[in-house]
N, C-alpha and C positions, 0 to 999 in steps of 0.2 A: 464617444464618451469624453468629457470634458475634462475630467482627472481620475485618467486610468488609474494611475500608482496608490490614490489613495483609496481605492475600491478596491484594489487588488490586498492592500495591505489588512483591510477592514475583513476580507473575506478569508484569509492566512488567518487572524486573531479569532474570528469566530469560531470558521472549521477546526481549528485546535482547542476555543474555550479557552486561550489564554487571556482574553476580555474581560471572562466571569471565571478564574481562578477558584475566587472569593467564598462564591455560591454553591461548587460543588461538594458532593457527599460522597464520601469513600469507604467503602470497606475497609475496615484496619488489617493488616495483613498479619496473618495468624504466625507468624514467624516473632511478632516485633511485643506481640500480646508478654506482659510485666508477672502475670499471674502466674499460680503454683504449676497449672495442667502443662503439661506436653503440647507443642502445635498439634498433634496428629489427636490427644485427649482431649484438645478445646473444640478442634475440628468435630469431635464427636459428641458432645455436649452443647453444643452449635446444631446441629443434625437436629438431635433428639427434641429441643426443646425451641427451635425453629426461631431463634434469636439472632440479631445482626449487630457487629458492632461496627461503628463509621465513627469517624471524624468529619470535620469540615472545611473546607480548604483544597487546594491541591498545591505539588510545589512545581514553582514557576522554573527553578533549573531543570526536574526531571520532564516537566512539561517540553523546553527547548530542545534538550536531547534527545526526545520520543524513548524517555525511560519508562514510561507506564502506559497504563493502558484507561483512559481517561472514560469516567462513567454515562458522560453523555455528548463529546466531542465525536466529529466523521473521520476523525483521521486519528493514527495515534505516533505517525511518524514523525512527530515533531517537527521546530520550525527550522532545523537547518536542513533536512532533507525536503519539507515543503519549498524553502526557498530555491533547492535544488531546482524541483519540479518546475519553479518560477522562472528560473535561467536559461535554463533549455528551453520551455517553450517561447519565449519572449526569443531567445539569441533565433529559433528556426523559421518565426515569423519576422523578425527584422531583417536573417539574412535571404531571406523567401526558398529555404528548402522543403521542397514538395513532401506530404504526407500526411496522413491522419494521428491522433495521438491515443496511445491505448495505453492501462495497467493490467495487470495480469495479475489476480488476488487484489480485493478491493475493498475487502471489510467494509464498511459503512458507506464506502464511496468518496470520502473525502479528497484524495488526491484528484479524482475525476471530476468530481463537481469543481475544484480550484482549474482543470486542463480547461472546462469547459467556457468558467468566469472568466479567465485571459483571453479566449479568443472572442469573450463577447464584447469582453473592455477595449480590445483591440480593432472588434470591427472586424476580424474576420467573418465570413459567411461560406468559405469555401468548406473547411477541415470537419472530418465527423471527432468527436471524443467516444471509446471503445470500453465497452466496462465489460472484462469477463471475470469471471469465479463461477465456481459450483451453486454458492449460494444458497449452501450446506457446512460450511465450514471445509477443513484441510480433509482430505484424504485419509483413509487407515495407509502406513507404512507399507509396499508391499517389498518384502524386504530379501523376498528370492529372488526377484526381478531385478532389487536397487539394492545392492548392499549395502550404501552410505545413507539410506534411510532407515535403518534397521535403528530401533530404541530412539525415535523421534515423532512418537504417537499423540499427535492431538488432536487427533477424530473425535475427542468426545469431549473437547472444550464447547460448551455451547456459548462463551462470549465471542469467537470466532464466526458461530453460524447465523450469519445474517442474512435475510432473506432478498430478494428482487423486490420485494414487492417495499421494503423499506429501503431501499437505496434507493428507487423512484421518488418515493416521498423526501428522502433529503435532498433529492436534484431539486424538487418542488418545490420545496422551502426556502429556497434560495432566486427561486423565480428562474432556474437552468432544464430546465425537462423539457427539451421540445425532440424534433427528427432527428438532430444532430449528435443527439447522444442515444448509442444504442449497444444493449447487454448481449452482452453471449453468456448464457447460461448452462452451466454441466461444465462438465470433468475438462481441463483442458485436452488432453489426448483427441477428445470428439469433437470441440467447438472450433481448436483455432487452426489445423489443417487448412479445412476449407471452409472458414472464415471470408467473406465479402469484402476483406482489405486489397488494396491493388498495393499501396507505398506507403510507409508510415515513417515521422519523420522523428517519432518520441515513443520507444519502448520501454516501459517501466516492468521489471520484473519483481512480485512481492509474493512468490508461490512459499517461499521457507523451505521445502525438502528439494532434493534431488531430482526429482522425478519432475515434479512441478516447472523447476526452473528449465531443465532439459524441454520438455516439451514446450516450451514457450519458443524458448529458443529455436529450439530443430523447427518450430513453425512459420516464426514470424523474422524470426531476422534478416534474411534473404530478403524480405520486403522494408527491410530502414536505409532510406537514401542516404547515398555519400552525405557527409555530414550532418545526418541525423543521431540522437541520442538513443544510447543504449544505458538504459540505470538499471542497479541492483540493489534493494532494498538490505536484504540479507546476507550478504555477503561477508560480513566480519562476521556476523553472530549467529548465523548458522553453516556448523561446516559441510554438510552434506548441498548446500545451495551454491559455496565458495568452489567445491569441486566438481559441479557440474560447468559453473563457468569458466573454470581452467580447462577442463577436460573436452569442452565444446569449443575454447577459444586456438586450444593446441590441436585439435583434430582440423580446426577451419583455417588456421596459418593467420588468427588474427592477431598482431602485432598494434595495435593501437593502443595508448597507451591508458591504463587504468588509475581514476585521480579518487582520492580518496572524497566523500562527502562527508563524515564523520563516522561515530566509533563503529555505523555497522556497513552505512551505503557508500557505493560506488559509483563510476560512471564512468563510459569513453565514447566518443565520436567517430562514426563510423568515416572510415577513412575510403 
């Protein structure tokens, strides 16, 4: 490819819809609603008589920060943890350390269709991109098991449950859907065990509970080559995600050191 950087950049502005700002349509969040009702009275006056109220627009600082949650973008992490995503995989194919790149919790697929477009900008052919989630949305809490997911219930957001069958289609709209990108689908406990990874050189962790990030972890990390990436989406802004990876990092004697990527994500190089 004749200019990586400015496809890679083209492909960051799309996947996040910071391109078409302009163009989108939001729900008004019933918190900010001016009128007499109660958020919880308009919430049900809203119900009853099957009304939507939107604005138009989005705002381009919370778009940066991955402060919302964008009505028709693939990603909602924003552009300085996308750029994250960008660093690390660029730093592991320039410094050529061996491995496949996976996310773990994928929502619409955006970070992975972005793993995917770098190694096509790049010219790689060797590395697979790994997209696993339920593809059901989060889990219910089980909170006898996990006590630090206990009151972190979003099993029944269904803007979270996006199916396989539409993150194919986003890989495809961007002309990235071939062999080289392959889902694992279900619960992580069942998929990433015994998972078809041998070495992976870019672990992205975005499960949000306890449980989630644990089991990514207990699966896959053993297979991230000395300096390969290890990121955590969740990490400032979910605490139950924050203390699985203290908990898994102090039981494993990892010492590497933890660099901040903004207000939620993290990251370190495995040493």
């Amino acid at each position: 490819m004749t200019n990586p950087d400015r496809y890679i950049d083209l492909l960051m502005g799309c996947l996040t819809r910071e391109l078409f700002l302009d163009e989108e349509v939001h729900d008004v969040a019933l918190a900010d609603w001016p009128g007499p009702q109660t958020p919880s009275e308009l919430a049900g006056t809203l119900r009853d008589h099957k009304w939507r109220l939107t604005r138009r627009g989005g705002d381009p600082t919370r778009r940066l920060d991955g402060h919302d949650w964008p009505p028709t973008a693939e990603t909602m992490v924003g552009r300085h943890r996308l750029a994250n995503v960008r660093a690390a995989v660029e730093t592991v194919l320039s410094e050529g350390v061996p491995g496949d790149l996976i996310e773990t919790g994928v929502w619409r697929g955006g970070v992975t269709i972005l793993m995917r477009g770098i190694l096509e900008a790049w010219g790689d052919e060797q590395r697979t991109v790994w997209v696993a989630d339920s593809f059901q949305g989060l889990p219910a809490p089980d909170g006898e098991r996990f006590p630090a997911d206990q009151g972190h219930d979003l099993s029944g957001v269904a803007t979270l449950a996006i199916s396989a069958e539409q993150v194919r289609a986003n890989f495809a709209r961007y002309g990235l859907l071939d062999e080289r990108v392959q889902l694992l689908e279900g619960w992580f406990a069942d998929t990433l065990p015994d998972a078809p990874i041998s070495r992976l050189a870019v672990l992205r962790l975005d499960g949000d509970l306890y449980q989630s990030t644990m089991d990514a972890l207990e699966a896959l990390y053993h297979r991230v080559s000395p300096g390969g990436f290890v990121i955590v989406d969740d990490y400032g802004a979910w605490e139950p995600c924050r203390q699985a990876v203290d908990e898994f990092r102090a039981a494993n004697e990892i010492n590497d050191p933890i660099v901040e990527v903004d207000w939620t994500g993290v990251y370190w190089r495995r040493s």
